[in-house]
DOMIMI-520625 format. One record per residue (C-alpha): residue in one letter; z, x, y; residue number from 0. Coordinates in Angstrom, 3 decimals, padded with zeros to 6 digits, m for minus. Example, Ala and Ser with C-alpha at 12.3 -4.5 7.8 and 13.67 -1.06 7.14 Angstrom:
REM residues 2
(r A (007.800 012.300 m004.500) 0),
(r S (007.140 013.670 m001.060) 1),
//
This chain:
REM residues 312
(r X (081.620 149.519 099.086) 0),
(r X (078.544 148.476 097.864) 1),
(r X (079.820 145.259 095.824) 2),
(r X (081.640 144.451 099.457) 3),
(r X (077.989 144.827 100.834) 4),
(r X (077.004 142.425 098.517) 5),
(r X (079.553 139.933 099.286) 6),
(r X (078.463 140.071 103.066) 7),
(r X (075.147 139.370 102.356) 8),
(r X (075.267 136.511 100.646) 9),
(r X (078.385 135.235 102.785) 10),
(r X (075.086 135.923 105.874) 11),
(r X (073.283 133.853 103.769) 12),
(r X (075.637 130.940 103.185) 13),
(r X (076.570 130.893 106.894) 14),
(r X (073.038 130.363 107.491) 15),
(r X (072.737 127.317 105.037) 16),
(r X (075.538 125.643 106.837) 17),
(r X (074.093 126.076 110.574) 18),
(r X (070.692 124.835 109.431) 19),
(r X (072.585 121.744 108.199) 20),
(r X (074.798 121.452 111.728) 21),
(r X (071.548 122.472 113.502) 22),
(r X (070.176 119.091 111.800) 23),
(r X (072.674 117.152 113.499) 24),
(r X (071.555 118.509 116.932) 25),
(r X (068.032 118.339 117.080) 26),
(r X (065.001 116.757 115.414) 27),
(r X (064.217 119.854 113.370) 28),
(r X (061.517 119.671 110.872) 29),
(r X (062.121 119.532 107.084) 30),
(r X (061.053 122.619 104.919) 31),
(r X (060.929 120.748 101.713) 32),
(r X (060.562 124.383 099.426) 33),
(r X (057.200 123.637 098.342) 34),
(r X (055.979 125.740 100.858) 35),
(r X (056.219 128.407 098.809) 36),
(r X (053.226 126.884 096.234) 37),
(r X (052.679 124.912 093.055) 38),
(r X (051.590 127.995 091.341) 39),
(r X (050.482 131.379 090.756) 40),
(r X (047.029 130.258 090.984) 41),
(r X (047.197 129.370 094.416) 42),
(r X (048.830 131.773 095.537) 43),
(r X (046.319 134.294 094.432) 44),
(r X (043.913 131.805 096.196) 45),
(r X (045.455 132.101 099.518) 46),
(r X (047.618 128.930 099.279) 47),
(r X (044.307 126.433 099.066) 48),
(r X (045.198 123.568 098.342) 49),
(r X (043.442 120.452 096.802) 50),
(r X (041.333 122.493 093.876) 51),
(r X (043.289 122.795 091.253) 52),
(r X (042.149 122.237 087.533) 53),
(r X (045.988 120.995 086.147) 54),
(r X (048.758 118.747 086.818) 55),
(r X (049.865 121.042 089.393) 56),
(r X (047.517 118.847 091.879) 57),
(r X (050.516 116.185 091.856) 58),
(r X (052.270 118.806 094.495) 59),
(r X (048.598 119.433 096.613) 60),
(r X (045.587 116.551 096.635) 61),
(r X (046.317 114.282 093.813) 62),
(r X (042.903 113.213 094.406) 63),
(r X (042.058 115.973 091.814) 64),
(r X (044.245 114.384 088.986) 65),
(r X (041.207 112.213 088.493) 66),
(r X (038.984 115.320 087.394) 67),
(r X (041.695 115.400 083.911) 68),
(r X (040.259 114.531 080.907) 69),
(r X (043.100 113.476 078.562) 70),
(r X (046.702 115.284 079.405) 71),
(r X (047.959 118.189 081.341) 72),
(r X (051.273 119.987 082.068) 73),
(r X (051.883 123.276 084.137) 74),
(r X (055.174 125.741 084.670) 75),
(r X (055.691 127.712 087.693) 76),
(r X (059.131 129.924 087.875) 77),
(r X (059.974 132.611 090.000) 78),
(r X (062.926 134.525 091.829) 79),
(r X (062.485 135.019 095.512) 80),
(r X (064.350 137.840 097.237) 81),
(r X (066.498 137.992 094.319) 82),
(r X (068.097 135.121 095.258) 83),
(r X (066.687 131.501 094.869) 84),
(r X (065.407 130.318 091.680) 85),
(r X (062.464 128.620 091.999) 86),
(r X (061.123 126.415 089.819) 87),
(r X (057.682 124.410 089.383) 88),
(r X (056.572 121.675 086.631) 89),
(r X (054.142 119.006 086.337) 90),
(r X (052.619 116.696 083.587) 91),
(r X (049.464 113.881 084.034) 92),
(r X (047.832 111.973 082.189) 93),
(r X (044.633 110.121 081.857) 94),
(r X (044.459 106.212 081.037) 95),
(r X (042.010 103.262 081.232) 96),
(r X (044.002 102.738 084.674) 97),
(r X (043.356 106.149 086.666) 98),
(r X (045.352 109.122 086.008) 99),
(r X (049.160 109.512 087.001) 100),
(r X (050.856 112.364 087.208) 101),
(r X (054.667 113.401 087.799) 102),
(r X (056.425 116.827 089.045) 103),
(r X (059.472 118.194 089.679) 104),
(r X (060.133 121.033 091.741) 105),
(r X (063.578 122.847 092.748) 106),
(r X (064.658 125.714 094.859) 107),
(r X (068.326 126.855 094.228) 108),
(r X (071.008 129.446 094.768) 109),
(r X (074.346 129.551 093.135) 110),
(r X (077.785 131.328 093.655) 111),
(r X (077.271 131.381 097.033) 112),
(r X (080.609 132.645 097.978) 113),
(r X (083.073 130.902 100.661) 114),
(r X (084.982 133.623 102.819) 115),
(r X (087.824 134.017 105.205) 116),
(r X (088.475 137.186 107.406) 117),
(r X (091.430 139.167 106.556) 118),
(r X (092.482 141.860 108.957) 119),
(r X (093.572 145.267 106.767) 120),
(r X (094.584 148.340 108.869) 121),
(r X (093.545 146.557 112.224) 122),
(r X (089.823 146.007 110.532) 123),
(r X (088.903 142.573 109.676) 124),
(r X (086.960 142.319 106.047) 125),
(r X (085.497 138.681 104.144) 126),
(r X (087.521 137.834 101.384) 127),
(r X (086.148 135.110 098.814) 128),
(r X (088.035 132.281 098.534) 129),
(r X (085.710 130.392 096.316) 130),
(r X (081.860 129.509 095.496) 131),
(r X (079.289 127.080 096.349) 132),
(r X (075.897 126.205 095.710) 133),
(r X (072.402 125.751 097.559) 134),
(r X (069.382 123.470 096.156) 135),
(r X (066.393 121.725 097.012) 136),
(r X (064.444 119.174 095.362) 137),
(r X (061.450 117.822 095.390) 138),
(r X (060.231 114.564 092.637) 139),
(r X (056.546 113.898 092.564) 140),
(r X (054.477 111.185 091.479) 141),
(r X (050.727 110.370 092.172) 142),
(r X (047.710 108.653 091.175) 143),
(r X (043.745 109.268 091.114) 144),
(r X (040.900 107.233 090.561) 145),
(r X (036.914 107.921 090.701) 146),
(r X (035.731 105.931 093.612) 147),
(r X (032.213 107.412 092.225) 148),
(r X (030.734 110.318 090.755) 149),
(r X (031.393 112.202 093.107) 150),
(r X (034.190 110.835 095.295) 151),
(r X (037.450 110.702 094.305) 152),
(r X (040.951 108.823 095.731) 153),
(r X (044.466 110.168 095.044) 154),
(r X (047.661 108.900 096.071) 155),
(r X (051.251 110.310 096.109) 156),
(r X (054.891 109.535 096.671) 157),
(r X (057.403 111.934 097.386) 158),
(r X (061.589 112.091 096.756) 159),
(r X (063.358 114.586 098.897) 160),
(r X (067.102 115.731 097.875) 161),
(r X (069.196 119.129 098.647) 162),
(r X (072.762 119.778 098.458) 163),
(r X (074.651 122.663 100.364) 164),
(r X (078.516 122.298 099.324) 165),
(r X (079.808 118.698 099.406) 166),
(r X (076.754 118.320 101.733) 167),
(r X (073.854 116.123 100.621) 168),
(r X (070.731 115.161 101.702) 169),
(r X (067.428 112.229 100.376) 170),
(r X (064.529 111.253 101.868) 171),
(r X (060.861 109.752 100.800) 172),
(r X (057.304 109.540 102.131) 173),
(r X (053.520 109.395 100.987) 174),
(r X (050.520 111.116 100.360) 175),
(r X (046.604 110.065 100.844) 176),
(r X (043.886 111.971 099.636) 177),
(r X (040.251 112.428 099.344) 178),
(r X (037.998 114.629 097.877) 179),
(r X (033.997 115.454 097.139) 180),
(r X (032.645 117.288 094.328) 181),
(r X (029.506 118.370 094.074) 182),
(r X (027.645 120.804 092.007) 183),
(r X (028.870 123.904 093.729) 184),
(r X (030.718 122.534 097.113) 185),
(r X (033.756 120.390 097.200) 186),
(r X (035.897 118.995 099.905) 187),
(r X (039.372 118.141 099.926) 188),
(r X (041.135 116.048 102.848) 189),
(r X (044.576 115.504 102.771) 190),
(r X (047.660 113.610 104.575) 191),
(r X (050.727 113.988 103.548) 192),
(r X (053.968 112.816 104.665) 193),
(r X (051.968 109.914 106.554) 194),
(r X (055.215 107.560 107.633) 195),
(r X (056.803 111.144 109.229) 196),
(r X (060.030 109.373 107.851) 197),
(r X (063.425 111.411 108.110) 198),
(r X (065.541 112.991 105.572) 199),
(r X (069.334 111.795 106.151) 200),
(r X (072.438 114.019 105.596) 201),
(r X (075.411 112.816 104.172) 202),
(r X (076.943 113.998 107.642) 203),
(r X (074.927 111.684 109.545) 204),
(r X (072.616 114.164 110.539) 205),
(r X (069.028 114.048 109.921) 206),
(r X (065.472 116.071 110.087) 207),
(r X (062.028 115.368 110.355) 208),
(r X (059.783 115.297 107.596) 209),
(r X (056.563 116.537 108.908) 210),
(r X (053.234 114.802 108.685) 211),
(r X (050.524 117.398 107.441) 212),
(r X (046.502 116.902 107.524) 213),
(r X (045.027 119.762 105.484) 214),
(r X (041.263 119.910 105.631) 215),
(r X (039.932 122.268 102.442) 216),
(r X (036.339 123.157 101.764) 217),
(r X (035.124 125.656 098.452) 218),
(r X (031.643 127.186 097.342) 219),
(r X (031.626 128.268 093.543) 220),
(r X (028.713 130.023 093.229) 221),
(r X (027.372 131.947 090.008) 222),
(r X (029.989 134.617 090.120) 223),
(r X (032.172 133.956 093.379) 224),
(r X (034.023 131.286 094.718) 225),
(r X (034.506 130.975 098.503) 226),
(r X (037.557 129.072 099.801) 227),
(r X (039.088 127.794 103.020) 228),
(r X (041.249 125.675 104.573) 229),
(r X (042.686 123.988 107.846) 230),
(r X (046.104 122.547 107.540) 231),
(r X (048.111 120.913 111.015) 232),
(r X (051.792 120.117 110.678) 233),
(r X (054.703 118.700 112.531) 234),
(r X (054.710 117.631 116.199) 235),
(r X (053.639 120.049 117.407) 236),
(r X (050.215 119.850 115.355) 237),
(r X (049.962 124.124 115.099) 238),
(r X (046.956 125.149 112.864) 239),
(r X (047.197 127.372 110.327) 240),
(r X (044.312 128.769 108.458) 241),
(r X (043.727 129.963 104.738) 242),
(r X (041.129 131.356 102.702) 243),
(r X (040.252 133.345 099.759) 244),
(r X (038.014 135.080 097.282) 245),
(r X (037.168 134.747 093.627) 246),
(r X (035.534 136.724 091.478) 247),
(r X (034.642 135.449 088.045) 248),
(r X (031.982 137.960 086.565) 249),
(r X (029.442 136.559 083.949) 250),
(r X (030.645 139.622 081.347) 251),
(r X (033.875 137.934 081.194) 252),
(r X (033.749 134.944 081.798) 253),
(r X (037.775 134.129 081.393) 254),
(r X (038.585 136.440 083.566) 255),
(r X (039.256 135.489 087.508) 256),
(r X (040.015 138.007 090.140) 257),
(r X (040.895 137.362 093.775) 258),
(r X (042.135 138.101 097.211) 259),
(r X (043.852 135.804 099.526) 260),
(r X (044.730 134.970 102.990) 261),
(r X (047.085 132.472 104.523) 262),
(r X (049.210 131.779 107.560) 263),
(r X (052.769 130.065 107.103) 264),
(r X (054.173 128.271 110.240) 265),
(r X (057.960 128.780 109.114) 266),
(r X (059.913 127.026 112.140) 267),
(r X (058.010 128.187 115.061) 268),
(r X (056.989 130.767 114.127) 269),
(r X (053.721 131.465 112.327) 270),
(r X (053.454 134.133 109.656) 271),
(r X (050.608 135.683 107.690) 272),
(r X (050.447 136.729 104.211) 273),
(r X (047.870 138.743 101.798) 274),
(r X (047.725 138.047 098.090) 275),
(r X (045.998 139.368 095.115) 276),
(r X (045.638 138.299 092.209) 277),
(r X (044.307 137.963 088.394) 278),
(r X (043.501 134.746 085.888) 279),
(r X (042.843 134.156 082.110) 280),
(r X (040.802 130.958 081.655) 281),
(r X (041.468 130.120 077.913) 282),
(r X (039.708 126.959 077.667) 283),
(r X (042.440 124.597 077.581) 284),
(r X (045.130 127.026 078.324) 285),
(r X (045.390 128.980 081.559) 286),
(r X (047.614 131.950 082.782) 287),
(r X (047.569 133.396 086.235) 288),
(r X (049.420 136.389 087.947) 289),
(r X (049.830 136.800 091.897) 290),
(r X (051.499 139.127 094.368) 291),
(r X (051.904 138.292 097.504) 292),
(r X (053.258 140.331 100.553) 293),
(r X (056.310 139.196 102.255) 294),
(r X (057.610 139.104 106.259) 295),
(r X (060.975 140.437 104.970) 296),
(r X (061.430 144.243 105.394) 297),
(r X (064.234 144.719 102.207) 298),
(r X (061.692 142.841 099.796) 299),
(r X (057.829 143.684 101.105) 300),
(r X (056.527 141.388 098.171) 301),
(r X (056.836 138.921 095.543) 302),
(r X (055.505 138.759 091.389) 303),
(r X (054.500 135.020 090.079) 304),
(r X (053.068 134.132 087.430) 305),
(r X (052.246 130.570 086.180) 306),
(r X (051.385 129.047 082.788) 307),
(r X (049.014 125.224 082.290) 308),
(r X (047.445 123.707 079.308) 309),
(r X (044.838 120.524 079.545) 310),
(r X (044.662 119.032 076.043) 311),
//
């Protein structure tokens, strides 16, 4: 019984992979590229603020903040959500006489998704696997920053969008601008991404809208707490959702970060909200952080990341 439980559950979940494809074909739904879900641990535990990160990972938010990396940076992100999809995160960046670039690659999969066909036994119909398939998502980064002064900086990004659901593919590409201030304790990070709205095409013929975001971030960092918050408006409809967070980084221990977050998640039309807490080891060049976040669906109530970066 219970591995036939299993096999309906994910047989649920492939039906739903294929109608969100058909759906595509139907109506100019909006794109959910999988890096919704964040570039790391880090921001997570910081309420999903984007556009203040101290690593690579700021390919995937304002690459405006690539510019603030002294020589070269990588980070990892990996996770398992709802003990499905594998979810993986990685960046690298580097630092020349140029500006700095940086590249990432992010990718949200599930495999042995299993292909079914009803077969009555004793007047009761039951799915029977025929055969497997596989889900994934892809998203390539690349971006640039550049000091437009001391305290201004420019960032720009492109993006490569690919999945795959069976023989079913999908690509599309668009851009990123960014800005950003930092001052001595306040910094402000404006973002647009996805600014040609272009549309990712299906192998079918079908196709979906890739978004265009503004996200509007402001931060305090004061002696021993940060403040954070942020604005972001996306797709055509232009809903707001709101994020914020707390850090607390006491002077005993200096390495140590704790924090609390908030954000709201507008997850087709729908708009969600989610608490996280969190921990993070400053090392000097080396950084580890740890988040939980709560989750809208009942059979898993939360999720575990953790996250790994190094600036050499």
């Amino acid at each position: 019984m219970k591995q036939w439980m299993i096999l309906l559950a994910r047989s649920v979940l492939g039906c739903w992979l294929m109608m969100h494809v058909a759906h595509a074909a139907d109506t100019m739904a909006e794109y959910l590229s999988g890096i919704e879900v964040g570039s790391s641990a880090r921001m997570i535990r910081l309420g999903g603020v984007e556009g203040f990160s101290l690593s690579s990972e700021a390919v995937f938010q304002n690459p405006t903040r690539l510019g603030l990396l002294q020589n070269f940076g990588v980070s990892f992100f990996s996770t398992t959500l709802m003990g499905e999809v594998s979810f993986l995160n990685a960046s690298a960046a580097l630092n020349t006489p140029l500006g700095v670039f940086g590249v990432g690659f992010n990718t949200a999969s599930v495999p042995g998704i299993p292909k079914t066909v009803l077969q009555t036994v004793g007047g009761v119909e039951f799915p029977v696997e025929v055969g497997t398939f596989s889900y994934n998502k892809t998203v390539m980064k690349g971006g640039y920053s550049a000091m437009l002064s001391q305290e201004f900086l420019l960032g720009v990004g492109m993006s490569l969008y690919g999945s795959g659901v069976d023989t079913i593919t999908s690509s599309g590409m668009d851009f990123d601008v960014g800005l950003s201030y930092e001052g001595e304790s306040v910094a402000i990070s404006a973002l647009l991404r996805n600014i040609t709205a272009s549309k990712i095409t299906y192998s079918t013929g079908a196709f979906e809208q890739l978004p265009m975001e503004t996200v509007l971030g402001g931060a305090w960092f004061g002696t021993e707490f940060w403040l954070l918050g942020q604005l972001k408006m996306s797709g055509t409809k232009a809903a707001m959702v709101k994020s914020g967070a707390i850090n607390y980084n006491p002077i005993i221990f200096p390495m140590m970060h704790v924090s609390f977050g908030y954000r709201e998640v507008a997850f087709f039309k729908e708009v969600q909200s989610r608490m996280a807490v969190g921990v993070g080891l400053d090392l000097g060049k080396f950084s580890a952080d740890y988040a939980y976040e709560t989750s809208d669906f009942p059979e898993y109530p939360g999720h575990h990341y953790f996250s790994v970066a190094a600036s050499l």
